[in-house]
C-alpha positions as CSV (number, residue, x, y, z in Angstrom):
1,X,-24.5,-16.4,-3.2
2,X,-25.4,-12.4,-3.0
3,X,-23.0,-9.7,-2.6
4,X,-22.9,-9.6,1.2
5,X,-22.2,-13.6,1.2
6,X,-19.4,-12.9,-1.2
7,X,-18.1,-10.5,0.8
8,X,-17.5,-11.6,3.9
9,X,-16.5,-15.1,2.8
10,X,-13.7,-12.6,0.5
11,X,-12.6,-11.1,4.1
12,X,-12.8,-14.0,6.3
13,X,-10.0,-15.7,3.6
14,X,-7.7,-12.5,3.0
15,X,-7.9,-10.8,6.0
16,X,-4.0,-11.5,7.0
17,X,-3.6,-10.3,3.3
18,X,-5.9,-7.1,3.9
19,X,-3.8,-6.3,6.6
20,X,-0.5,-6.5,5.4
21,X,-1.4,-4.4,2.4
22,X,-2.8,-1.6,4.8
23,X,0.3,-2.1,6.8
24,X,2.4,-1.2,3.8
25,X,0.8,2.1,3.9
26,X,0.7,2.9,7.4
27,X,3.8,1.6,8.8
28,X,1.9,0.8,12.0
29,X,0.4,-2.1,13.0
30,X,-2.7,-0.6,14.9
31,X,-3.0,1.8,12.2
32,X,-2.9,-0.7,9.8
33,X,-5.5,-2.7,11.8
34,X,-7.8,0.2,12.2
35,X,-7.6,1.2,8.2
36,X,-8.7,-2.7,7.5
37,X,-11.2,-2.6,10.1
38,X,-13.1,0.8,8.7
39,X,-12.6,-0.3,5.1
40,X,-14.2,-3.7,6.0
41,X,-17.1,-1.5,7.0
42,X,-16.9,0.3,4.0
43,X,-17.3,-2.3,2.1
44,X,-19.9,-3.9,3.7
45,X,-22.3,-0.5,3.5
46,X,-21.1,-0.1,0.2
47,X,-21.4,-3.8,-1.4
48,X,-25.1,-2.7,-3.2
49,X,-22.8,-0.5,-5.6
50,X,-20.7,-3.6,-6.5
51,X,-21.8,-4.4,-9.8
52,X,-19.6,-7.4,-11.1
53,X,-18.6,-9.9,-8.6
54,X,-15.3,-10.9,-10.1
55,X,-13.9,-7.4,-9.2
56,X,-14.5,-8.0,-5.6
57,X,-10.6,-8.0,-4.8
58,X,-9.9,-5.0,-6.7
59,X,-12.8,-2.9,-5.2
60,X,-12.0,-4.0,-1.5
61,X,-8.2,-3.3,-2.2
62,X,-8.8,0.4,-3.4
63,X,-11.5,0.9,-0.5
64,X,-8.2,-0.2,1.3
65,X,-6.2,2.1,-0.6
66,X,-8.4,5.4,-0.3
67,X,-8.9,4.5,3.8
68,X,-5.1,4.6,4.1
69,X,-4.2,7.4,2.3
70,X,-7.4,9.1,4.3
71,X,-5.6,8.1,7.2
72,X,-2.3,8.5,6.6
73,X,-3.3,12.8,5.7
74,X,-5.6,12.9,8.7
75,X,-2.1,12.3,10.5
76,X,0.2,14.3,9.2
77,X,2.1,16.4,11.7
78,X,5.2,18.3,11.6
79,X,7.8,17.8,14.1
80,X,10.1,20.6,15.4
81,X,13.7,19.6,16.1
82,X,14.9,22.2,18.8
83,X,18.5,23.5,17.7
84,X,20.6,21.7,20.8
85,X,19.3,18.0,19.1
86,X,20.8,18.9,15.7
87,X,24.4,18.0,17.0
88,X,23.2,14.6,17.0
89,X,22.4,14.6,13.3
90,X,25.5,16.2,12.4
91,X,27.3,13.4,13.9
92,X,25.6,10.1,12.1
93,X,27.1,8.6,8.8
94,X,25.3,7.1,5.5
95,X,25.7,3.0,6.5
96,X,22.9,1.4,4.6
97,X,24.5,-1.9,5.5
98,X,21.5,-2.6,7.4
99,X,18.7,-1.9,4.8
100,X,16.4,-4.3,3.6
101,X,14.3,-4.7,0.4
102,X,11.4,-3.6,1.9
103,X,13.3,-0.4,3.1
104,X,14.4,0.0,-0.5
105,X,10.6,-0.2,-1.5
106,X,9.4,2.5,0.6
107,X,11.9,4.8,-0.8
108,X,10.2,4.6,-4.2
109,X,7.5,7.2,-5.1
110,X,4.4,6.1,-4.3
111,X,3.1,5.4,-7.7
112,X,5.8,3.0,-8.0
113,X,5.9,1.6,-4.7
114,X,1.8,0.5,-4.5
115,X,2.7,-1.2,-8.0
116,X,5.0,-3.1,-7.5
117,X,3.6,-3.8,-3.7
118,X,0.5,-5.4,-5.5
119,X,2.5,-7.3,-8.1
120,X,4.9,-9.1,-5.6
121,X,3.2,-8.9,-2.2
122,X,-0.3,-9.3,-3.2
123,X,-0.1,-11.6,-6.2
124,X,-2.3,-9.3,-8.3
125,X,-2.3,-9.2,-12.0
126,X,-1.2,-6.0,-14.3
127,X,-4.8,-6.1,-14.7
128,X,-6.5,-6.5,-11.6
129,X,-3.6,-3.6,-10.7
130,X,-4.9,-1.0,-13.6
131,X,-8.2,-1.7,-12.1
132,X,-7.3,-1.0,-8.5
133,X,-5.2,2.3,-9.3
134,X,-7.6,3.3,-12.4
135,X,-4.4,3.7,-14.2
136,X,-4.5,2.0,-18.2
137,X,-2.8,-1.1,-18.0
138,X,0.3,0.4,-20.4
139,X,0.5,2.8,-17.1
140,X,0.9,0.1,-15.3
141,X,3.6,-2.1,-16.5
142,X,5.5,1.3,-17.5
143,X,5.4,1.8,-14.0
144,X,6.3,-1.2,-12.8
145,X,9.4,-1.8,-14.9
146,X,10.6,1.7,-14.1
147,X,10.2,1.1,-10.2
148,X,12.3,-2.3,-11.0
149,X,14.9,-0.5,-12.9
150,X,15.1,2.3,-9.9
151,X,15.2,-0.2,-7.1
152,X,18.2,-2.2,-9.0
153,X,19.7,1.1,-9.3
154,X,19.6,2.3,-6.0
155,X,20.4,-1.3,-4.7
156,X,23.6,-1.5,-6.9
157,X,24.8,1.7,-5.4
158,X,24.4,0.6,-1.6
């Protein structure tokens, strides 16, 4: 089976999976669908530089990965809050009675939150995980455990 054969069998299976994981990115569903669709075409033009075919999953994920984050800058806008709307912030309270896990997640820094996203959401191996962040694998679980510790800690609180 080539490269291309691979491939699209690989994204024809994981697509739901592909999408979720750009979704955890983009917060948006649309977004999220346009970041799979462009990496799937990514991939495709690029699938002549994949050299071993067992690292198929990890090289679409961080085409994934890189494709979010490109889209996610691309969009960055500031928002101006005219002075008359502030009395509506002053009035609101912290009740975080309402927040879920995955709330608690996105409130992690990134380089703990796309860890521990690919651990639990995504099944992935430490390994397959140093692979798709280019981090060492001690990088890794450090970084794992101390995103679990933080999001006990900040769940304990709440």
């Amino acid at each position: 089976m080539s490269n291309r054969q691979l491939l699209e069998k690989f994204i024809t299976e994981n697509l739901d999976n592909a999408y979720r994981f750009a979704y955890s990115y983009t917060k948006n569903s649309q977004a999220a669908e346009d970041v799979v669709s462009e990496s799937v075409i990514k991939a495709l033009s690029a699938i002549d530089t994949l050299k071993n075919k067992e690292f198929l999953k990890t090289w679409f994920y961080r085409i994934i990965i890189n494709t979010a984050i490109s889209r996610i800058r691309s969009e960055q806008k500031i928002i101006y809050i005219d002075s008359k709307d502030t009395d509506i912030y002053e009035k609101t309270f912290d009740d975080y009675s309402h927040i879920t896990l995955n709330e608690f997640i996105e409130k992690l820094d990134e380089k703990y939150k796309i860890v521990i996203i690919l651990r639990y959401f995504e099944d992935m191996t430490l390994e397959e995980i140093s692979k798709v962040t280019g981090e060492n694998l001690s990088t890794v679980k450090s970084r794992l455990y101390r995103g679990l510790k933080i999001l006990k800690t900040e769940m304990e609180e709440d």
